[in-house]
C-alpha positions as CSV (number, residue, x, y, z in Angstrom):
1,X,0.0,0.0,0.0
2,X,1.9,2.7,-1.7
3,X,1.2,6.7,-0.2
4,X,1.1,7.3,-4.4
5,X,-2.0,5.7,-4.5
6,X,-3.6,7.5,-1.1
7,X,-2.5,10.8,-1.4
8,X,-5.1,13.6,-2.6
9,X,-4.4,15.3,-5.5
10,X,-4.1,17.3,-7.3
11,X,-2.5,19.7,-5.0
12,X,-3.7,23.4,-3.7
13,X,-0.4,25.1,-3.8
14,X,1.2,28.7,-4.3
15,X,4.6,30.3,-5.3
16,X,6.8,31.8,-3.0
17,X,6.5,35.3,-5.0
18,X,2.5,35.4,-4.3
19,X,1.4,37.5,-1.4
20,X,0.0,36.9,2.0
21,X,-3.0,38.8,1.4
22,X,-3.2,35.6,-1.7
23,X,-2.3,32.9,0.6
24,X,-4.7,33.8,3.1
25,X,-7.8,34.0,0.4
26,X,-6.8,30.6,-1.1
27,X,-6.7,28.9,2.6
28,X,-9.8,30.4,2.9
29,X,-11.5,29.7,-0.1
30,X,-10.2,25.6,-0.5
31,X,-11.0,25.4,3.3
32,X,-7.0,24.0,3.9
33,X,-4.5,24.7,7.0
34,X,-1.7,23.5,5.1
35,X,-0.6,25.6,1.9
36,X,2.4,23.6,0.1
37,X,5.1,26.2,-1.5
38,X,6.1,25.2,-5.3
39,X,8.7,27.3,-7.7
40,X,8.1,27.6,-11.3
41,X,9.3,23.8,-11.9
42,X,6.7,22.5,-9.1
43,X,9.7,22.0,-6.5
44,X,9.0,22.0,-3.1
45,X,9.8,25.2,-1.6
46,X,8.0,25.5,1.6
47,X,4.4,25.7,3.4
48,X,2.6,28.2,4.8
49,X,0.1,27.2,7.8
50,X,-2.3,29.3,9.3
51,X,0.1,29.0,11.9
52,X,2.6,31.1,10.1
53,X,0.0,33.5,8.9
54,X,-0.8,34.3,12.5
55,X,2.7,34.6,13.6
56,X,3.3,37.3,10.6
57,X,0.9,39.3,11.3
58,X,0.5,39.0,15.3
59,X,2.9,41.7,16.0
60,X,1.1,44.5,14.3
61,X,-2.2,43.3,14.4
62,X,-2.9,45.6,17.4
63,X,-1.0,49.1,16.3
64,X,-2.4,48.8,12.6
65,X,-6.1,49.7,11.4
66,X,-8.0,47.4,8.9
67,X,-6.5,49.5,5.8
68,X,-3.1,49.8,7.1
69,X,-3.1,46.1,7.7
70,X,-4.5,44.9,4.9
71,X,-2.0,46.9,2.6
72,X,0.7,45.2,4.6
73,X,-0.7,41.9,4.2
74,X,-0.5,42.2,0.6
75,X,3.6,43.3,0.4
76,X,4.5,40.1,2.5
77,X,5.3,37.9,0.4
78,X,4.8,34.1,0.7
79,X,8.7,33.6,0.9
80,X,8.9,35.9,3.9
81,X,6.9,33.6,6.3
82,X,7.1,30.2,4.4
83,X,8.4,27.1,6.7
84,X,11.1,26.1,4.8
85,X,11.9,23.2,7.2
86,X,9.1,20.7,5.6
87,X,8.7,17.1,6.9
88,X,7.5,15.6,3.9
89,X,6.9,11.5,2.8
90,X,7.9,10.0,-0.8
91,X,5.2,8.9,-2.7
92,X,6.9,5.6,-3.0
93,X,6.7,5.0,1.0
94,X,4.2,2.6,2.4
95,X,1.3,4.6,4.2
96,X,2.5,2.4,7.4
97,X,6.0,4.6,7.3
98,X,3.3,7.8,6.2
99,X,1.6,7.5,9.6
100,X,4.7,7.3,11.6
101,X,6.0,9.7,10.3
102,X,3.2,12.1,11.3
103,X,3.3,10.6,14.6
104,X,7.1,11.0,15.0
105,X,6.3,14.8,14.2
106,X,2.9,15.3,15.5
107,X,1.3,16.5,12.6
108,X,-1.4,15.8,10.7
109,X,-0.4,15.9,7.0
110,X,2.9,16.3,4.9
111,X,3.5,16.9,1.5
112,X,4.6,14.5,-0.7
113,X,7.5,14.8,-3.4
114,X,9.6,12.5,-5.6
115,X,12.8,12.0,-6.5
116,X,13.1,15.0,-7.6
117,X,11.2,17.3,-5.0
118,X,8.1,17.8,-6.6
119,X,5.2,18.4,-5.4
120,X,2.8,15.1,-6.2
121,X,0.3,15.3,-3.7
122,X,-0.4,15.9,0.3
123,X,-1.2,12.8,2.8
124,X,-3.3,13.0,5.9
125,X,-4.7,11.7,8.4
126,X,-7.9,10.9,6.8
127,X,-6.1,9.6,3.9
128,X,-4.7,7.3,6.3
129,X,-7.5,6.6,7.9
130,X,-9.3,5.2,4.4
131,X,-6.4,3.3,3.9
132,X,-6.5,1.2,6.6
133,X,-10.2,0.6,6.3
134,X,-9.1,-0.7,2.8
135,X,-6.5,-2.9,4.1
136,X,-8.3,-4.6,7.2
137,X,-11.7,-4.9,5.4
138,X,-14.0,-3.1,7.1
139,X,-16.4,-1.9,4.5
140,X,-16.9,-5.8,4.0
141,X,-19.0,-5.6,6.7
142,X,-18.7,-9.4,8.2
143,X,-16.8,-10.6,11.3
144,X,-13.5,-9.7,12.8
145,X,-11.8,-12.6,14.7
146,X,-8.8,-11.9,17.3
147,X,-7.4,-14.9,18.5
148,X,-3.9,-16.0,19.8
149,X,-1.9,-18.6,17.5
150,X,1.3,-20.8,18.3
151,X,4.0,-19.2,16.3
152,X,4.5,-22.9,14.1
153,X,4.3,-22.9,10.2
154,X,0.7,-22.9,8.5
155,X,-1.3,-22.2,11.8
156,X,-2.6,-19.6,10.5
157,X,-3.5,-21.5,7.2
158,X,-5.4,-24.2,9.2
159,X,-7.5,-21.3,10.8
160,X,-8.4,-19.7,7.4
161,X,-9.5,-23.5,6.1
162,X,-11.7,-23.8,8.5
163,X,-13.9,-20.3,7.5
164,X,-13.5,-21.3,4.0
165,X,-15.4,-25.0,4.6
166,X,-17.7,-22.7,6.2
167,X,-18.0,-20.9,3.4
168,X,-16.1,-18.2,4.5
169,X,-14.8,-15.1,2.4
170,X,-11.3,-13.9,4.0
171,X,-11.4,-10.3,3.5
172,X,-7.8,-9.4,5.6
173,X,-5.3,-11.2,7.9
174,X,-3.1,-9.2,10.2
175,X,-0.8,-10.7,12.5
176,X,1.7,-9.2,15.3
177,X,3.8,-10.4,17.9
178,X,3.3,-7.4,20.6
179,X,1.7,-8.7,23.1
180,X,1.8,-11.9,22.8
181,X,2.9,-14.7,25.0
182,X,6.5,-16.2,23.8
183,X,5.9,-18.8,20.9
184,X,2.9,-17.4,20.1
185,X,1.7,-14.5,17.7
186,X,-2.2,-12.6,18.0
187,X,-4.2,-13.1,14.5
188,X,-6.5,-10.4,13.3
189,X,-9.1,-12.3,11.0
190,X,-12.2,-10.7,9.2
191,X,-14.4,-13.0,6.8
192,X,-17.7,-12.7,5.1
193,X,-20.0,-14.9,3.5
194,X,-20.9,-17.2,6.7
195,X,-24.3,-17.8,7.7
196,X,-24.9,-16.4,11.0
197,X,-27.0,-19.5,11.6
198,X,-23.2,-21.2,11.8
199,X,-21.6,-19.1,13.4
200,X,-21.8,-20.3,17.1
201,X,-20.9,-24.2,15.2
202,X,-18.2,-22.1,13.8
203,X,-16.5,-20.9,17.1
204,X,-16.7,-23.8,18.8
205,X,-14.7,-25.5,16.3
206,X,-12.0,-22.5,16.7
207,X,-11.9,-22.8,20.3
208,X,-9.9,-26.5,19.8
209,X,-7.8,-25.2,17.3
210,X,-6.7,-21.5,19.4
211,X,-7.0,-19.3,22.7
212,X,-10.1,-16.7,21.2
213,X,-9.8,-12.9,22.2
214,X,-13.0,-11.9,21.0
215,X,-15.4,-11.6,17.7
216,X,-17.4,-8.7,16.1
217,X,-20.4,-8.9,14.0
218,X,-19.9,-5.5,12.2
219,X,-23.3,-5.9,10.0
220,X,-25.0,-7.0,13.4
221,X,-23.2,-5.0,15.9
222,X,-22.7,-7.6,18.2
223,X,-19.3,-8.6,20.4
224,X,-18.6,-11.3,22.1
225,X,-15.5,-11.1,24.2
226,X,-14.0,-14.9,25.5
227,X,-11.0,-13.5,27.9
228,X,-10.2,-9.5,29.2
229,X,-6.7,-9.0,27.4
């Protein structure tokens, strides 16, 4: 899962010779907190947040009247209060290394560049919020099985056969080995396509084979919990 294919575009950006009084309407207008900077070859220059905004016009905000303000909004140029420290993320990156990244820095979106440091699109939050109800399935609407696995080849394979001769319709597996005991590894499992009639026959069946965390009937609503880790 590539940030290329995530990332909004196009891009709302500006150049670094456009004025404040310009940057400010366009955040406005496009409803955006996060204004990417781009020179005449679309290289990466800069941002302007309203953050920055704020800051360059804070300290005359209160000697100034409206005219005299807005005439010196519109002389700052972009280049004058740009951030020209960016944290950005290559389109190429996986939106797993996207997300930490924003963590790492406590922000909410970055640009992202190629290669060459052009602009190709911006990632958030959301963005990385769709993605990962992509990846695990959710929109599938079916269960979601948490269980905890010995770590010994095809274990895991031996689970899904069982939801397939149910009928079953494996929509994502995740697996990690945080918290789990030694030799053992937790298993993230959500399926469609499984009568609810069979479910509780299903289950049981599951309970021989692994130690169950809990299961969630997303269509239904319902969770069952078998143990309170």
């Amino acid at each position: 899962m590539l940030v290329r294919y995530w990332m909004s575009q196009p891009v709302v950006h500006i150049g670094p010779k456009n004025s404040m009084q310009q940057a400010i309407a366009l955040m406005k207008e496009k409803h955006i907190r996060l204004l990417p900077v781009v020179d005449e070859k679309e290289k990466l220059k800069g941002v302007v947040s309203d953050r920055d905004l704020k800051r360059a016009s804070a300290s005359d905000a209160t000697t100034l009247d409206v005219h005299e303000l807005l005439y010196l909004i519109s002389k700052i140029k972009v280049a004058d209060i740009m951030t020209r420290e960016v944290v950005t993320v290559h389109r190429d990156w996986t939106v797993e290394e996207a997300a930490d990244t924003l963590l790492s820095h406590k922000i909410s979106g970055a640009p992202v560049v190629d290669d060459d440091a052009r602009l190709c699109g911006i990632i958030t939050q959301t963005d990385l919020f769709k993605a990962t109800l992509y990846i695990t399935g959710l929109k599938k609407r079916g269960f979601h099985l948490a269980l905890v696995l010995e770590d010994t080849p095809g274990s895991i394979m031996e689970i899904v056969s069982i939801i397939r001769q149910f009928g079953g319709r494996m929509a994502s597996i995740l697996s990690t080995y945080e918290r789990a005991p030694d030799g053992y590894r937790n298993v993230y499992l959500r399926f469609t396509d499984i009568s609810r009639d069979r479910i509780d026959e299903l289950i049981a069946i599951m309970k021989e084979k692994a130690k169950l965390r809990y299961m969630v009937d997303h269509r239904e609503n319902k969770r069952v919990l078998f143990d309170d880790h």
